[in-house]
ChimeraX commands (.cxc) that place a marker at each C-alpha (Angstrom):
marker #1 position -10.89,-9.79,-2.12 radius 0.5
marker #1 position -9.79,-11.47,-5.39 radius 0.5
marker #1 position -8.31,-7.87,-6.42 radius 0.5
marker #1 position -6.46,-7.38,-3.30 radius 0.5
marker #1 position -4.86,-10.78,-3.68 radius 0.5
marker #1 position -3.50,-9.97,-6.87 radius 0.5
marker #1 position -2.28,-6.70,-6.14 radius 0.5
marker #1 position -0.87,-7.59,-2.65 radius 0.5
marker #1 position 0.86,-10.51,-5.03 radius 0.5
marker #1 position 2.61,-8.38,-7.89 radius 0.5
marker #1 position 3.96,-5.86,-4.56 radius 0.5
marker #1 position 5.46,-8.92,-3.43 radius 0.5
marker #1 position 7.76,-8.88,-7.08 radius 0.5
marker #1 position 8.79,-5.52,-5.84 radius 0.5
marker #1 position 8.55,-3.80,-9.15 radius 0.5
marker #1 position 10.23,-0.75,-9.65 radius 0.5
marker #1 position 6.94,1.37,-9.50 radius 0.5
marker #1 position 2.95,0.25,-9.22 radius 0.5
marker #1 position -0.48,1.81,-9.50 radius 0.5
marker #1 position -1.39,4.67,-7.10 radius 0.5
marker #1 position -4.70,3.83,-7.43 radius 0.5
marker #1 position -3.32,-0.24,-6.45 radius 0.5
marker #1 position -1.43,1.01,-3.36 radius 0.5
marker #1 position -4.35,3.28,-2.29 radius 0.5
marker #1 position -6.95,-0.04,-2.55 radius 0.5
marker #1 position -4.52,-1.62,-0.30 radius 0.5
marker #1 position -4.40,0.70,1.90 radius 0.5
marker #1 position -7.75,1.71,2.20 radius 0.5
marker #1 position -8.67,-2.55,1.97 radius 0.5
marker #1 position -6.79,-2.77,5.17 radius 0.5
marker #1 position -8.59,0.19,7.03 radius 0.5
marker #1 position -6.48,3.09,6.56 radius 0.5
marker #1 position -7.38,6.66,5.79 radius 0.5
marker #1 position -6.29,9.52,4.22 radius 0.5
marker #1 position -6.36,12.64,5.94 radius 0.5
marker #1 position -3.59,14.76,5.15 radius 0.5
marker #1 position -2.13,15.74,1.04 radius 0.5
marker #1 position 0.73,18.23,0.95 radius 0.5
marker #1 position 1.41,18.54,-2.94 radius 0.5
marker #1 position 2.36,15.03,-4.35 radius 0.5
marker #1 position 2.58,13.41,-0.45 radius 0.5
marker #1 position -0.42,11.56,0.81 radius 0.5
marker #1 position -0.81,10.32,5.00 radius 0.5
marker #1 position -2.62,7.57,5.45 radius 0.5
marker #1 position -4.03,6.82,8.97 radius 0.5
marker #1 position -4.72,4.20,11.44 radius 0.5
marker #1 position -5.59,4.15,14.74 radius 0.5
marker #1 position -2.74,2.41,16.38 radius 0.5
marker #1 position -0.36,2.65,14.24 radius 0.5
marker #1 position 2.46,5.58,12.73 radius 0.5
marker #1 position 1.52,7.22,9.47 radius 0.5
marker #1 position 2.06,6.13,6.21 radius 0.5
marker #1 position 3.35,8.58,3.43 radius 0.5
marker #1 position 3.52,7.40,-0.02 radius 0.5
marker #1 position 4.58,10.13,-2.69 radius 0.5
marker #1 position 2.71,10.21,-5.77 radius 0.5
marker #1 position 4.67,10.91,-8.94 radius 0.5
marker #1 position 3.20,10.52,-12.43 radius 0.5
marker #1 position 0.61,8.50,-11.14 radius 0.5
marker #1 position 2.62,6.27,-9.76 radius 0.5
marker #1 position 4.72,4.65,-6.48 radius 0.5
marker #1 position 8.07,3.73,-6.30 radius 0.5
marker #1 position 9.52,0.41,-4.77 radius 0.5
marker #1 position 10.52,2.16,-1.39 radius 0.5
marker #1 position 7.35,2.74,-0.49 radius 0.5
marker #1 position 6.18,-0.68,-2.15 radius 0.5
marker #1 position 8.63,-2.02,0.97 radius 0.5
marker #1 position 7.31,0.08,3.66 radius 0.5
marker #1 position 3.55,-0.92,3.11 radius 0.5
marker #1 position 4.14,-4.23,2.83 radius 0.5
marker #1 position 5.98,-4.05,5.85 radius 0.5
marker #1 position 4.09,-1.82,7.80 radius 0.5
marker #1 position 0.88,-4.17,6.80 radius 0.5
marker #1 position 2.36,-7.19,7.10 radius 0.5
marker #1 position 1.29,-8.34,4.27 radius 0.5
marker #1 position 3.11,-11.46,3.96 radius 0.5
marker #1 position 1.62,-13.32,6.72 radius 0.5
marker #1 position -1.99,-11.86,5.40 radius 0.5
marker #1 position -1.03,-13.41,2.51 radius 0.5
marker #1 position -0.03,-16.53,3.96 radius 0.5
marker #1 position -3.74,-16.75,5.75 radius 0.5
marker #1 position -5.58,-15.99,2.49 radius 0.5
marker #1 position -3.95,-17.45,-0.61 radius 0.5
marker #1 position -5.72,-19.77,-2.37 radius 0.5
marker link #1:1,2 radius 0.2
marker link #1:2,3 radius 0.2
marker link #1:3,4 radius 0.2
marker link #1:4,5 radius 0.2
marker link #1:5,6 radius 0.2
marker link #1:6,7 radius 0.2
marker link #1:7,8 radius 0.2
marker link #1:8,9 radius 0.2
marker link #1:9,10 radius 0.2
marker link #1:10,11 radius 0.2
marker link #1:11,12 radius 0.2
marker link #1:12,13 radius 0.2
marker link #1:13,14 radius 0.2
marker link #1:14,15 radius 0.2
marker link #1:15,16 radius 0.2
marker link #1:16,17 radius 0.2
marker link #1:17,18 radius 0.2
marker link #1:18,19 radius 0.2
marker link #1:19,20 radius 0.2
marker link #1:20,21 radius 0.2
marker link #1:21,22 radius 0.2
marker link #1:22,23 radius 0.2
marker link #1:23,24 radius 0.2
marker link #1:24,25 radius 0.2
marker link #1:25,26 radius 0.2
marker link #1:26,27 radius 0.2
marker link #1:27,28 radius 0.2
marker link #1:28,29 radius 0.2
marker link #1:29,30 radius 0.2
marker link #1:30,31 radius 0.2
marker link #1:31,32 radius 0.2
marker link #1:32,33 radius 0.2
marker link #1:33,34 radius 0.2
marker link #1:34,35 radius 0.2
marker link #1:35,36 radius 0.2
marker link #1:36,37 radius 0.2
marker link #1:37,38 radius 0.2
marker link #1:38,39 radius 0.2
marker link #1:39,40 radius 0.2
marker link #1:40,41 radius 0.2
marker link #1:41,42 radius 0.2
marker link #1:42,43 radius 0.2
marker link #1:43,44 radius 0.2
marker link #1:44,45 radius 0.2
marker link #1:45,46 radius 0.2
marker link #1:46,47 radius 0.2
marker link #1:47,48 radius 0.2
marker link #1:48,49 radius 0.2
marker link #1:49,50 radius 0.2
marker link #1:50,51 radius 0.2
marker link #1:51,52 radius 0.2
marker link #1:52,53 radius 0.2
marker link #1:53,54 radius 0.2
marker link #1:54,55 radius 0.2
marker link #1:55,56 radius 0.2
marker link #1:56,57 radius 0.2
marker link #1:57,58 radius 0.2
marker link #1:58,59 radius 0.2
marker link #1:59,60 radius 0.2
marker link #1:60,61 radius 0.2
marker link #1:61,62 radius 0.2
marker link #1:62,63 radius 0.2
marker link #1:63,64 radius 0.2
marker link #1:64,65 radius 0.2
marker link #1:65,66 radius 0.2
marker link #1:66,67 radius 0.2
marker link #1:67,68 radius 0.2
marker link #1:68,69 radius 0.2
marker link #1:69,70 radius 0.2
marker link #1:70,71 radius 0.2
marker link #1:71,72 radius 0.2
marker link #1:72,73 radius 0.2
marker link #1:73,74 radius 0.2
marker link #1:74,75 radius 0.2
marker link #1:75,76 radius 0.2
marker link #1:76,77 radius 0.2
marker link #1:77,78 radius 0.2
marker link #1:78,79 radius 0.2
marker link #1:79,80 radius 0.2
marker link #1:80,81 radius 0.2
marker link #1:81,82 radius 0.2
marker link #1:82,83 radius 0.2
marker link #1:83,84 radius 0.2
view
């Protein structure tokens, strides 16, 4: 969980791109699947809830989609629960 901490914590900073591999973790940390790739467009889903679609380019996510997981997790009050 110590990895998910500090990736959940560097989204927070909202950096103009991160990892695909980090936002993936996250995603798949938190019980989401993915079940659909259309070129550089991954779906991620959970029962429950609406899709997720984070673009891939170069290996890479931009902040928009940095904002929707985040949101879309709520991640900040995860956070809150589990910070050290």
């Amino acid at each position: 969980m110590a990895k998910i901490l500090k990736v959940v914590e560097n989204m927070f900073q909202l950096p103009p791109e991160m990892k695909f591999e980090d936002m993936v973790r996250v995603l798949e940390y938190f019980g989401w699947t993915r079940k659909n790739v259309v070129g550089s467009h991954f779906t991620y889903y959970r029962k429950g809830h609406m899709p997720i679609t984070i673009v891939k380019h170069k290996n890479k996510v931009k902040r928009g989609y940095i904002k929707k997981i985040i949101d879309e997790l709520n991640l900040e009050d995860w956070y809150e629960k589990h910070k050290k």
